[in-house]
C-alpha positions as CSV (number, residue, x, y, z in Angstrom):
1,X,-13.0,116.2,164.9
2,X,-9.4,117.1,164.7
3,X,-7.3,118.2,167.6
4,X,-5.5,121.7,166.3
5,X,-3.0,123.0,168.2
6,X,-3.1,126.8,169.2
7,X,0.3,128.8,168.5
8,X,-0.5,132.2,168.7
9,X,3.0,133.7,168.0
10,X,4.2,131.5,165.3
11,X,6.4,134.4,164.0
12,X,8.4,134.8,167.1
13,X,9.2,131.0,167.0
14,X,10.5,132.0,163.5
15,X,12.6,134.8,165.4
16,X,13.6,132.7,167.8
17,X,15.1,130.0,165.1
18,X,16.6,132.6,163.1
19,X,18.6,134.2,166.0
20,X,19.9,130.5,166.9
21,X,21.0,130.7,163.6
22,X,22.7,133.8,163.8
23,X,24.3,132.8,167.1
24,X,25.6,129.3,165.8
25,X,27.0,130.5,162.6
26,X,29.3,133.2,163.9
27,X,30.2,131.4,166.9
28,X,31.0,128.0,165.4
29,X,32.6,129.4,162.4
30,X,34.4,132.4,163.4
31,X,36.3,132.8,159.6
32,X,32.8,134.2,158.1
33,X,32.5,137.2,160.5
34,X,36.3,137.8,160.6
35,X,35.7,137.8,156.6
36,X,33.3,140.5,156.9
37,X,35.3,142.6,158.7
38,X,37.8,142.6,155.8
39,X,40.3,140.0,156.8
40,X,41.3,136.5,154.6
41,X,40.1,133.9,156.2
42,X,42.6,131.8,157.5
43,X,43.5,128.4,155.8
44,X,42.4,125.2,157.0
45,X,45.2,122.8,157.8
46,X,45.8,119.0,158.3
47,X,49.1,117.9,160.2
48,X,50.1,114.9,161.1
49,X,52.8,112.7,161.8
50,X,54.7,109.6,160.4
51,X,57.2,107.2,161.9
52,X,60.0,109.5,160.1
53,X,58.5,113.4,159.8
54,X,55.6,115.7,160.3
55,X,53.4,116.9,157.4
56,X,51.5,119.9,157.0
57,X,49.1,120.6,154.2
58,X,46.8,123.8,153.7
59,X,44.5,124.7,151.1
60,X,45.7,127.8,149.4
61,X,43.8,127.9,146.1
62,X,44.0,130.4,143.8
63,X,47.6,131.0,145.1
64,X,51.1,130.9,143.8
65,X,54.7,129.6,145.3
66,X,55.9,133.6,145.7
67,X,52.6,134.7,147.4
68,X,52.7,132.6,150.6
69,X,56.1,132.2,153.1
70,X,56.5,129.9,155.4
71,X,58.6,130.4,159.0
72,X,59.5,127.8,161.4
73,X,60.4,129.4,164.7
74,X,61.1,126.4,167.1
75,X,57.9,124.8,167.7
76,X,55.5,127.2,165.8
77,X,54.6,126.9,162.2
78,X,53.3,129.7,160.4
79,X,52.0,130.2,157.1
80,X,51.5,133.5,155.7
81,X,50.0,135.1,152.1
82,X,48.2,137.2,150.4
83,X,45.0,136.9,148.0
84,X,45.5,139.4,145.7
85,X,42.1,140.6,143.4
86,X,43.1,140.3,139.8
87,X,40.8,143.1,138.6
88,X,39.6,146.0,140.2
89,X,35.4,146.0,139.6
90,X,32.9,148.8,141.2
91,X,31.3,147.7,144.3
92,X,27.9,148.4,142.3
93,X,28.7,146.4,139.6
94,X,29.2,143.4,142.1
95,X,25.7,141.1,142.1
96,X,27.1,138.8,144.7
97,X,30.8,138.8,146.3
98,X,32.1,136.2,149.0
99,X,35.7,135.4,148.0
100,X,37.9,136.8,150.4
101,X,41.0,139.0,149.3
102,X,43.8,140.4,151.9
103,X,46.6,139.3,153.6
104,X,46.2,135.9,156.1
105,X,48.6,133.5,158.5
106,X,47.6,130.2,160.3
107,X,50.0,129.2,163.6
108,X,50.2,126.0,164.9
109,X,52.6,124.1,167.1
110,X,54.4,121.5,166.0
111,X,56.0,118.3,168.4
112,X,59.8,119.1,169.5
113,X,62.3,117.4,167.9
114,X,62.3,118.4,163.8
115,X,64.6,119.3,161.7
116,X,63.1,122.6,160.4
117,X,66.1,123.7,158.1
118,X,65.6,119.9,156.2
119,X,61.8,120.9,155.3
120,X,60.4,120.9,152.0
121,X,57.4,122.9,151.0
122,X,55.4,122.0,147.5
123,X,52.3,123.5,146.0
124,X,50.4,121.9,143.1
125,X,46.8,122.4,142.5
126,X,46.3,125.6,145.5
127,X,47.7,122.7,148.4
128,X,50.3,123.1,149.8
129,X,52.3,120.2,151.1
130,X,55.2,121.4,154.0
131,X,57.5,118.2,154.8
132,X,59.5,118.3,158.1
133,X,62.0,115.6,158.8
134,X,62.2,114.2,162.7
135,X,65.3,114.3,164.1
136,X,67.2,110.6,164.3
137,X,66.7,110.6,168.1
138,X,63.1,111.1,168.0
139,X,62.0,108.5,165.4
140,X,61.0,105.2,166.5
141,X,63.6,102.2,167.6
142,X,62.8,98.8,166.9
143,X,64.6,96.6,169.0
144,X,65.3,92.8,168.9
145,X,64.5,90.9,171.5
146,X,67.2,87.7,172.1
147,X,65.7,84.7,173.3
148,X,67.8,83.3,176.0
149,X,68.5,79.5,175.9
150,X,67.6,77.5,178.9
151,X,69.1,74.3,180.1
């Protein structure tokens, strides 16, 4: 005979996961409720650094060059755009809508020392590739060591 164990709520343990759920999503990724609210979610990013500058990239599909500006204000980068809707369609015509339209900016700090008005910004294929040269006295110095002679 078979040991069967007893669960005599198994429905709220399905509750229970699907509030977890809920929790999790909107907490971990805050761009979904913001994008029900009416907002553009906000780009992702990657920036990082090379002996010589600082590169930026952001996914922007969908996108063109006179759409998004880009303002470096000391140490803060920050992207702005705007996803425009090519068509206007009825709400009820809609059978399922999750691309995000609006205006949206991304901040980030960037390391001292960059030579902001030397940037160069490309976009091919929706990414968009931001270039900042480091100033001469903040890239690295190789130095030569001398061996001293010894008698």
């Amino acid at each position: 005979m078979d040991i069967v164990r007893c669960e005599p709520f198994p429905e709220m343990v399905s509750l229970r996961q699907a509030m977890d759920r809920l929790f999790k999503d909107s907490l971990v990724r805050p761009s979904r409720l913001f994008g029900a609210l009416g907002e553009a979610a906000a780009p992702a990013i990657d920036a990082y650094q090379t002996p010589i500058d600082v590169v930026v990239k952001a996914a922007l599909p969908g996108l063109k060059a006179e759409d998004i500006s880009i303002d470096i204000t000391g140490d803060t980068l920050t992207i702005k755009g705007e996803c425009k809707e090519d068509q206007e369609i009825k709400k009820e015509n809609y059978l399922c809508k999750e691309m995000r339209y609006g205006a949206f900016f991304r901040t980030i700090s960037l390391p001292s020392g960059l030579q902001s008005d030397r940037a160069e910004a490309t976009l091919e294929d929706g990414n968009l590739t931001l270039t900042i040269p480091k100033a001469e006295e903040v890239k690295p110095k190789t130095i030569e060591i001398k061996a001293k002679e010894t008698k």
